[in-house]
C-alpha positions as CSV (number, residue, x, y, z in Angstrom):
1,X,-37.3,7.5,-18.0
2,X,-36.6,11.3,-18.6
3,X,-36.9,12.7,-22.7
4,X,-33.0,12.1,-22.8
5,X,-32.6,9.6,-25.8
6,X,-31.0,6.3,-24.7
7,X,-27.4,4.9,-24.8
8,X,-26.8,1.4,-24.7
9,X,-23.2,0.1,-24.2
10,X,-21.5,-3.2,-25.5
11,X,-18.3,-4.5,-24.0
12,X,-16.9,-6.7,-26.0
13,X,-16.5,-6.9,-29.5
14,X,-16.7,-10.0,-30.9
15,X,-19.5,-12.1,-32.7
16,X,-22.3,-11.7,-30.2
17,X,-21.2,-7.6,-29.2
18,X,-20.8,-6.7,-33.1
19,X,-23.9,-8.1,-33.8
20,X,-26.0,-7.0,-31.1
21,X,-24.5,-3.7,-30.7
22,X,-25.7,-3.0,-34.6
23,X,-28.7,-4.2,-33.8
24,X,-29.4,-1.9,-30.7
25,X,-28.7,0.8,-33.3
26,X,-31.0,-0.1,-36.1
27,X,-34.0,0.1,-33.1
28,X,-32.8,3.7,-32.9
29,X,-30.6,3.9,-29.9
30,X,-27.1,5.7,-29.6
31,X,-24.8,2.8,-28.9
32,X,-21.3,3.2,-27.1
33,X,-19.4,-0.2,-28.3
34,X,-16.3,-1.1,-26.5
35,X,-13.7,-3.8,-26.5
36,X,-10.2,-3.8,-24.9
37,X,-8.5,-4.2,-28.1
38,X,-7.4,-1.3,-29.6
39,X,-6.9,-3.3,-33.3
40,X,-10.1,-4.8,-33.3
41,X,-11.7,-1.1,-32.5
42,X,-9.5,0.3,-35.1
43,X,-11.0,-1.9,-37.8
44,X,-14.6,-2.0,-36.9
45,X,-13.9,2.1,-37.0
46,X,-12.5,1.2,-40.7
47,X,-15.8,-1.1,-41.5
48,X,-13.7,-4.1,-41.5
49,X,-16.0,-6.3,-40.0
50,X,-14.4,-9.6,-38.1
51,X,-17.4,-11.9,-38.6
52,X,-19.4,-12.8,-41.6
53,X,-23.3,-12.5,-41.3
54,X,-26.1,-11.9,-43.8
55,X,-26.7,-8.1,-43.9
56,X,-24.3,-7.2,-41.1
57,X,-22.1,-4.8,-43.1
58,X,-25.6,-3.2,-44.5
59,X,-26.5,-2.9,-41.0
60,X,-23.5,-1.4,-39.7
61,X,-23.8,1.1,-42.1
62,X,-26.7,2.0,-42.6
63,X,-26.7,2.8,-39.0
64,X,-23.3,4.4,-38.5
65,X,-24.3,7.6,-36.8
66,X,-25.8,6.4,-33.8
67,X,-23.1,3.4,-33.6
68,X,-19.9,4.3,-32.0
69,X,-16.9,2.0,-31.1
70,X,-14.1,2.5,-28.5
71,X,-11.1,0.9,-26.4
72,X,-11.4,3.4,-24.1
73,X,-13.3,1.8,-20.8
74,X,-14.5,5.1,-19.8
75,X,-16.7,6.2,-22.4
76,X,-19.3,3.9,-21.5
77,X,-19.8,6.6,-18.6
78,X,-22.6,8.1,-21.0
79,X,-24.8,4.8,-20.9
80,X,-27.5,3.8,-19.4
81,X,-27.7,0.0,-19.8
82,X,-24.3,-1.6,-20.6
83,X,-24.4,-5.2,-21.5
84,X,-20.9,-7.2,-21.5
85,X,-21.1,-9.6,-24.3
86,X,-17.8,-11.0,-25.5
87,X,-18.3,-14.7,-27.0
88,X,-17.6,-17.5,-24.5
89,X,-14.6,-19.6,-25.9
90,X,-14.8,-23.9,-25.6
91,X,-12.3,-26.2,-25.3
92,X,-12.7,-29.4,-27.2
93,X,-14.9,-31.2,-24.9
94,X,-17.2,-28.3,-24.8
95,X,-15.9,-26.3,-21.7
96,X,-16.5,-23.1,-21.0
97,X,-13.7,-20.7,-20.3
98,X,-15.2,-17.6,-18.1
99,X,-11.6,-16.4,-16.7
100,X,-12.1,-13.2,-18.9
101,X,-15.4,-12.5,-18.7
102,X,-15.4,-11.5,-14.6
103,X,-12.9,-9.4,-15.2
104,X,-14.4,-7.7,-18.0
105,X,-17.8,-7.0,-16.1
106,X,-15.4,-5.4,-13.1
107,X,-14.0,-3.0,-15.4
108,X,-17.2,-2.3,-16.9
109,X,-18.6,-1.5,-13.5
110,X,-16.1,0.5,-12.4
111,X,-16.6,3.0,-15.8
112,X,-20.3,3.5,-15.5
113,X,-22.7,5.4,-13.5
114,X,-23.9,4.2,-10.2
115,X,-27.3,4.1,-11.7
116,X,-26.6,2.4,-14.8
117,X,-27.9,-0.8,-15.4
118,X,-25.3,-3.8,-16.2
119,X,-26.7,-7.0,-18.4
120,X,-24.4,-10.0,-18.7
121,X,-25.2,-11.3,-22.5
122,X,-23.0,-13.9,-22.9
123,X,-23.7,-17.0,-21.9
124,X,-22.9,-18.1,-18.4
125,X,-23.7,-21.8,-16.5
126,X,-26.1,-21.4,-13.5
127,X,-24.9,-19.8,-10.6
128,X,-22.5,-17.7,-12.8
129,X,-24.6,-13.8,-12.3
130,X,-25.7,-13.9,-9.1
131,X,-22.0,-15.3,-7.5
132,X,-20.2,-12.4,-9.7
133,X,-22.5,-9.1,-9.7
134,X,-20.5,-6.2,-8.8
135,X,-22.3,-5.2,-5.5
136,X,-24.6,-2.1,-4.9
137,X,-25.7,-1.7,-8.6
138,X,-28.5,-3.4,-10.6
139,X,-27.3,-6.5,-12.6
140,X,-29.2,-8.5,-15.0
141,X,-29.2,-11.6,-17.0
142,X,-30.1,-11.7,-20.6
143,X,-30.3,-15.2,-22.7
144,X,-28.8,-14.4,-26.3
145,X,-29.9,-16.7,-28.9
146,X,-28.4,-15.7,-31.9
147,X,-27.6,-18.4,-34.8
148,X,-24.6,-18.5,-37.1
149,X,-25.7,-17.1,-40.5
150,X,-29.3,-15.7,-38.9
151,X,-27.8,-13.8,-36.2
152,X,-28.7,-10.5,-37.4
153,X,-32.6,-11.5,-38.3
154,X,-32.8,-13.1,-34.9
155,X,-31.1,-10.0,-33.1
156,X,-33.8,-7.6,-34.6
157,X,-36.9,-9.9,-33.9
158,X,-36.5,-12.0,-30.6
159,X,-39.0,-14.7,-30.6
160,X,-38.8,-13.7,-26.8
161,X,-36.7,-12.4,-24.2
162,X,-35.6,-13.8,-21.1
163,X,-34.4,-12.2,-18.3
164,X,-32.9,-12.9,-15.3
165,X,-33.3,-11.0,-11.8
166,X,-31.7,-10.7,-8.6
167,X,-35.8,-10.6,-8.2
168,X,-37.9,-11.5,-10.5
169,X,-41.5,-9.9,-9.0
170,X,-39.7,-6.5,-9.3
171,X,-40.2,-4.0,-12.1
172,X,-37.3,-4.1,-14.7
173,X,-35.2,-0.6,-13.9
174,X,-37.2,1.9,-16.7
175,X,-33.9,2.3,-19.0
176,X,-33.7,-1.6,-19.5
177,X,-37.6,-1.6,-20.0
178,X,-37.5,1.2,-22.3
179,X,-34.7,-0.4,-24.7
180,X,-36.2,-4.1,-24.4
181,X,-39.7,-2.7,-25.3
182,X,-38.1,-1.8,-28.5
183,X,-38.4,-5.2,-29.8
184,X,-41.9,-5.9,-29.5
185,X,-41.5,-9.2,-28.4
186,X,-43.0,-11.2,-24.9
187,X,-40.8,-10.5,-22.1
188,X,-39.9,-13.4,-19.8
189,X,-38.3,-12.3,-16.0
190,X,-37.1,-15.2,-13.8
191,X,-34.8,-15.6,-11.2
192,X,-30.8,-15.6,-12.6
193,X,-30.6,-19.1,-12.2
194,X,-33.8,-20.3,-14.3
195,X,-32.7,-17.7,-16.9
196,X,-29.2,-19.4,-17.2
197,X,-30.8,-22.6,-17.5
198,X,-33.3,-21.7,-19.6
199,X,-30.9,-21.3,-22.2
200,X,-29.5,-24.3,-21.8
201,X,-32.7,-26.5,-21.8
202,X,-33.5,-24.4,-25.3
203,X,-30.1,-26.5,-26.8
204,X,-31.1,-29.7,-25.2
205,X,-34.5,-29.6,-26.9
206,X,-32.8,-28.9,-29.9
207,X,-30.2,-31.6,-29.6
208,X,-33.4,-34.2,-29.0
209,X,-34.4,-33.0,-32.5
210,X,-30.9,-33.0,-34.0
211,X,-30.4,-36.4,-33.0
212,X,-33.9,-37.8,-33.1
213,X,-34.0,-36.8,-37.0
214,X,-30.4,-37.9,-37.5
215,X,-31.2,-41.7,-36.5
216,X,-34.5,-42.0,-38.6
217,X,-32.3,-40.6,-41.6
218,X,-30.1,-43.1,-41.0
219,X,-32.8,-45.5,-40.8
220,X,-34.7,-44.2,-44.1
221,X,-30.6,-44.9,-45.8
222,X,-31.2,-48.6,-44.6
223,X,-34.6,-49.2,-45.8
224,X,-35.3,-47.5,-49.1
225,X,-37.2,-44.5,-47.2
226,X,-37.1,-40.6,-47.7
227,X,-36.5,-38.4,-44.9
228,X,-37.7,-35.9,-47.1
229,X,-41.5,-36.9,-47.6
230,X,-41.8,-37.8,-44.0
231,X,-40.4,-34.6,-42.3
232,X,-43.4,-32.7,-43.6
233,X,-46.2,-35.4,-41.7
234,X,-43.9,-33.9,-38.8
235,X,-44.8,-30.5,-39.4
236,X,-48.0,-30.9,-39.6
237,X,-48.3,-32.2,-36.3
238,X,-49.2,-29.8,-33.5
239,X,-47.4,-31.5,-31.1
240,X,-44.3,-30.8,-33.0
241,X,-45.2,-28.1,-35.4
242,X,-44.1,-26.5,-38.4
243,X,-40.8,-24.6,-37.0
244,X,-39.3,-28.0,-36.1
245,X,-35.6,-28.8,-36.8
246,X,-36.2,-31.4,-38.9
247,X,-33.0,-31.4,-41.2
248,X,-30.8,-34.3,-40.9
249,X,-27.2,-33.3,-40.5
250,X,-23.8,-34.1,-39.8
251,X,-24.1,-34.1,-36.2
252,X,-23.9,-31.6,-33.8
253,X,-21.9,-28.6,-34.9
254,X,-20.9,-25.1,-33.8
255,X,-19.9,-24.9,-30.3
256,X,-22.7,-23.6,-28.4
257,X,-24.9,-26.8,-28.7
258,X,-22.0,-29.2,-28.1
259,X,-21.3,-26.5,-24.7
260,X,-24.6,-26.6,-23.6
261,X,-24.5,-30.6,-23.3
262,X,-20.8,-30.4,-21.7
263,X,-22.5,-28.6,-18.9
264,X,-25.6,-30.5,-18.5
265,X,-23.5,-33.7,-18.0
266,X,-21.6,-31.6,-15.5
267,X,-24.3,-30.3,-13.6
268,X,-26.0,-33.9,-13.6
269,X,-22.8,-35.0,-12.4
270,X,-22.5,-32.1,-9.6
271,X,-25.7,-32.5,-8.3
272,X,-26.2,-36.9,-8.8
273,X,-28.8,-36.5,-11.2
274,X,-29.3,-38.5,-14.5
275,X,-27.9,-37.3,-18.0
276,X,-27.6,-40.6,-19.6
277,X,-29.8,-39.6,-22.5
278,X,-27.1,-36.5,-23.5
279,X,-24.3,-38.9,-23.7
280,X,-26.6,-40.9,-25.7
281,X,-26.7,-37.4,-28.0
282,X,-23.4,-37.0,-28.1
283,X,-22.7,-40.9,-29.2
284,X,-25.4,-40.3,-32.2
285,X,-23.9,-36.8,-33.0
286,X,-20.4,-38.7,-33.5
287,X,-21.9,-41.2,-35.8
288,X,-23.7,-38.9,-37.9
289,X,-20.3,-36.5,-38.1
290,X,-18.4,-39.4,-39.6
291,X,-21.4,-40.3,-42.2
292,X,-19.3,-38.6,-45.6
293,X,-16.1,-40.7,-44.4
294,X,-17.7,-44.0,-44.4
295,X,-19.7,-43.2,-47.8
296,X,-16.8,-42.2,-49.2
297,X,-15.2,-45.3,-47.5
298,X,-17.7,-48.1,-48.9
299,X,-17.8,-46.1,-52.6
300,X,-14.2,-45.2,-53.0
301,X,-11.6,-45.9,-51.4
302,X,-12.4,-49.4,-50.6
303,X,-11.3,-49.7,-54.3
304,X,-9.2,-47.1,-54.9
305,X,-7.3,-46.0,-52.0
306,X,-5.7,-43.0,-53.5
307,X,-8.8,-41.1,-55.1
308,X,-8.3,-37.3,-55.7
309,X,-11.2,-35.6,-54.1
310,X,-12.9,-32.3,-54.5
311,X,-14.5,-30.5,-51.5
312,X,-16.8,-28.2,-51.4
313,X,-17.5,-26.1,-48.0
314,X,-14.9,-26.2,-45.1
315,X,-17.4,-23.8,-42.7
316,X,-19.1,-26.1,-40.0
317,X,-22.7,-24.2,-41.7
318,X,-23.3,-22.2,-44.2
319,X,-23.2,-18.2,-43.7
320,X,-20.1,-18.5,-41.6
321,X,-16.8,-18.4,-41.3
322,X,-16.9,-20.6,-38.0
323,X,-15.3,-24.0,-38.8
324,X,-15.8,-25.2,-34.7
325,X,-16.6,-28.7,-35.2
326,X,-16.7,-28.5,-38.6
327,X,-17.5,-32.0,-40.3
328,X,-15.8,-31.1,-43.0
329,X,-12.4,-30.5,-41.1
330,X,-13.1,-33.5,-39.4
331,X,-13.0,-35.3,-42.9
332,X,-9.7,-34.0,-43.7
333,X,-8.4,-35.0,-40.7
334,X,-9.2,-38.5,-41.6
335,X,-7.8,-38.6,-44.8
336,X,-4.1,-36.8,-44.1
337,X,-2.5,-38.6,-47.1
338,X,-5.4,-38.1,-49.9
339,X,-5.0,-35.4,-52.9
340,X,-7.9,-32.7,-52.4
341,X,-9.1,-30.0,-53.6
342,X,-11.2,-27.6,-51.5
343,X,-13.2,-24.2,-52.4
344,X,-15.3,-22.9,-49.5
345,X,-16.6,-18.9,-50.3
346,X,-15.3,-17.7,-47.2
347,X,-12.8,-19.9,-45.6
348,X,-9.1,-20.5,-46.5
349,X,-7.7,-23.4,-44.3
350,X,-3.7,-23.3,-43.0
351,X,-1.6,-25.5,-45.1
352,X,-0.3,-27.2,-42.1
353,X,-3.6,-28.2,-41.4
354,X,-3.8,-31.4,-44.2
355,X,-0.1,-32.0,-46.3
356,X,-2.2,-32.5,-49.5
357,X,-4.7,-29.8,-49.4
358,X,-5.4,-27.3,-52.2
359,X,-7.4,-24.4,-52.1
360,X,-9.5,-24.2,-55.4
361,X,-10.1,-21.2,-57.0
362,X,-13.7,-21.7,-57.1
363,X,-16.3,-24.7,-57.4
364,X,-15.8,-26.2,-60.7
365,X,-11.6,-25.7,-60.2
366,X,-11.6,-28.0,-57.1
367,X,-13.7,-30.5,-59.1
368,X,-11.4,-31.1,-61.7
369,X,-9.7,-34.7,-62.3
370,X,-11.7,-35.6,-58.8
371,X,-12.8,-39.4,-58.7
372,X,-15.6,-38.1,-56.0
373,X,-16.8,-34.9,-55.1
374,X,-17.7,-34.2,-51.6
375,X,-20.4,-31.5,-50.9
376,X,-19.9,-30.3,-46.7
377,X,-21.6,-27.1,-46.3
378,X,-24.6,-26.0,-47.9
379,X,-23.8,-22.7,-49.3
380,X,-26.6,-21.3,-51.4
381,X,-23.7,-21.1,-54.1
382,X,-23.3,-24.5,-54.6
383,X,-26.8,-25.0,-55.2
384,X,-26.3,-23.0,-58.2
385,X,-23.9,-25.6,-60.0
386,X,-24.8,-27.3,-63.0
387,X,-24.6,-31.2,-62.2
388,X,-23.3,-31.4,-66.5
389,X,-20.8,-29.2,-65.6
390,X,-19.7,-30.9,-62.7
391,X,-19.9,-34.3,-64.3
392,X,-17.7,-33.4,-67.2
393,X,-15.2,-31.6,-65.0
394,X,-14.9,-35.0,-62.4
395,X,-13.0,-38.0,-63.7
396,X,-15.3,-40.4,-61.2
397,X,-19.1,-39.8,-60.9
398,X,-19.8,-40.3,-57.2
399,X,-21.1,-37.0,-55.3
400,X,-21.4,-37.1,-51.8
401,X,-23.6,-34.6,-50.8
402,X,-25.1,-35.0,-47.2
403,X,-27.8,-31.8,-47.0
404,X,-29.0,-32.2,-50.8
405,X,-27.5,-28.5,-52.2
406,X,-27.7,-30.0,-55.8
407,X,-31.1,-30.9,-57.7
408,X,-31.1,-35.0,-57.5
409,X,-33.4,-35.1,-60.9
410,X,-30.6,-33.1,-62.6
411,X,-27.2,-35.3,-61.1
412,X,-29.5,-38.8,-62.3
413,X,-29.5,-37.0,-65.9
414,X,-25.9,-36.2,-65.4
415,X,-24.7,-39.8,-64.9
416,X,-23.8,-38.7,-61.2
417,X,-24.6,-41.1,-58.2
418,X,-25.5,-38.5,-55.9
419,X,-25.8,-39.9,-51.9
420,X,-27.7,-37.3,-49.8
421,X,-28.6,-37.9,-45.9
422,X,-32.0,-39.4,-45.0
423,X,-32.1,-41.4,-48.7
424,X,-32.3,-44.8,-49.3
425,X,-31.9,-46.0,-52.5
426,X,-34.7,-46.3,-54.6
């Protein structure tokens, strides 16, 4: 590398570009962020920020002088490692749709220097970089692994990188070497197609977890066991260890999990190998989604058919504004003719999207005159609530709250039969 500093492009602005692209900046790099769409340029050039992520708007401006966003293709002329990064959109069964992301690394190839190096970031199925790399031109693989709500902690300090090559026994070109050395972290090169399936393995490691913990919480429910005192014997156990995902939830949520097992099955399927345990996943992941519904079934409306309900959380995690398999949308769905009222910090749901929705004006509001009050995502906020408060603002004094946001000592001394996930009954 010669003295001149670094520039590091980003084509595509959306969750994964915004939040990287800041990120490249805060490790002291000019950045050169581009996306097609003039509006969304314009209003990252505003500071309106698209997505919602702990301390991305600090980020972003803290620093703003070495961040610089465009429509205009051309500019990234001036870089010297260019990653294309839009987010991968799903369909409903998980499906990836890639018909704008070739596209988008064609123009990006034909704006930049022969020399520059191109990195596709966003995530691809097997087979995907080496079939599309523009010839004569280094092309990489990167595996992001960013998190809804932690993206910009896990953008600044990988755990590792991964890296995939056209050949992997060949030194990295010096520019990409120079701006990966930046983070400090273990770098991992490996052919394009074990890199694209690394990332995918990650997510089915973590969907054995997901759904290993989600059937023993369902177990501890059964038998008068605590999910919470036995995670920790977990933890403690080298062959698992301390950063486990051990928290029982409502399923699998998001949309990069629930992607990653849509295209295991197909590859499994594509090449006649065996996937039976992912379906197996999935079946536990729709089980666990539907847990609130059938408390709420066997509590409430088993009696009372036409509770009012108050809901708190509509994001599918908190942090977010992403509702993609959302539990809590999924609720409404299943109750189209019940009176609720929602509050959720940062989304506000179509009226189209359930007849007898309101939207509270904050967490005590959408528990008033409520027979049950049913606790989705848990947002740090809620955890805050006073369980009095909430008991004398409820008419009923059931609390369905699957992730345990509020204090169980304090609902018992509130009169409030608060269900969590993983808890049996005493």
């Amino acid at each position: 590398m010669s003295d001149k500093p670094l520039t590091v492009g980003f084509a595509g602005l959306t969750h994964l570009g915004i939040v990287s692209s800041a990120a490249a900046a805060a490790k002291g790099v000019k950045v050169c962020a581009y996306d097609r769409t003039m509006t969304q340029v314009a209003a990252l050039k505003r500071g309106e920020l698209p997505v919602h992520e702990p301390g991305l708007p600090e980020l972003v401006k803290e620093h703003a002088e070495r961040l610089t966003y465009t429509s205009t293709a051309a500019d990234l002329a001036h870089c010297d490692v260019i990653y294309v990064c839009p987010d991968v959109p799903t369909d409903d069964k998980g499906r990836s749709d890639l018909s704008s992301l070739k596209p988008l690394l064609d123009d990006v190839a034909a704006a930049a220097r022969k020399e520059a190096v191109l990195v596709v970031l966003s995530q691809v199925p097997p087979g995907f970089t080496r079939k599309n790399a523009p010839q004569g031109r280094p092309v990489y693989y990167q595996v992001e692994t960013l998190i809804f709500g932690q993206a910009v902690e896990r953008a600044l300090k990988p755990e590792r990188i991964i890296i995939g090559c056209a050949d992997p026994a060949a030194p990295l070109p010096p520019a990409l070497a120079t701006y990966l050395g930046l983070f400090g972290c273990p770098i991992l090169p490996m052919r394009y197609e074990s890199a694209e399936l690394a990332k995918i393995t990650i997510n089915l490691f973590l969907a054995s977890s997901v759904s290993t913990t989600n059937m023993v919480a369902e177990l501890c429910e059964k038998l008068g066991a605590d999910w919470s005192e036995i995670a920790p014997a977990l933890k403690l156990d080298r062959r698992i260890g301390p950063h486990a995902y051990l928290a029982p939830g409502l399923g699998i949520a998001g949309g990069n999990l629930e992607r990653d097992l849509a295209t295991a099955q197909q590859l499994a399927e594509a090449n006649d190998t065996d996937a039976g345990v992912v379906a197996a996943w999935l079946g536990n992941s729709r089980r666990r989604r539907d847990w609130a519904l059938q408390k709420l079934e066997e509590l409430v409306l088993a009696k009372q058919p036409d509770a009012r309900l108050a809901l708190l959380g509509l994001a599918y995690k908190q942090d977010t504004k992403s509702t993609r398999n959302s539990a809590a949308l999924a609720l409404l769905t299943a109750l189209p003719k019940l009176k609720i009222r929602a509050f959720d910090p940062q989304v506000q749901v179509d009226p189209s999207f359930h007849p007898a929705l309101e939207q509270a004006s904050d967490a005590l509001d959408a528990c008033t005159g409520a027979d049950a009050l049913l606790v989705m995502t848990p947002w740090p906020e809620f955890g805050k609530l006073d369980p009095v408060a909430i008991a004398q603002s409820l008419r009923g004094k059931l609390v369905i709250d699957p992730y345990g946001v509020l204090d169980a000592s304090a609902c018992k001394r509130a009169g409030l039969a608060h269900y969590v996930l993983g808890r049996g009954a005493a």
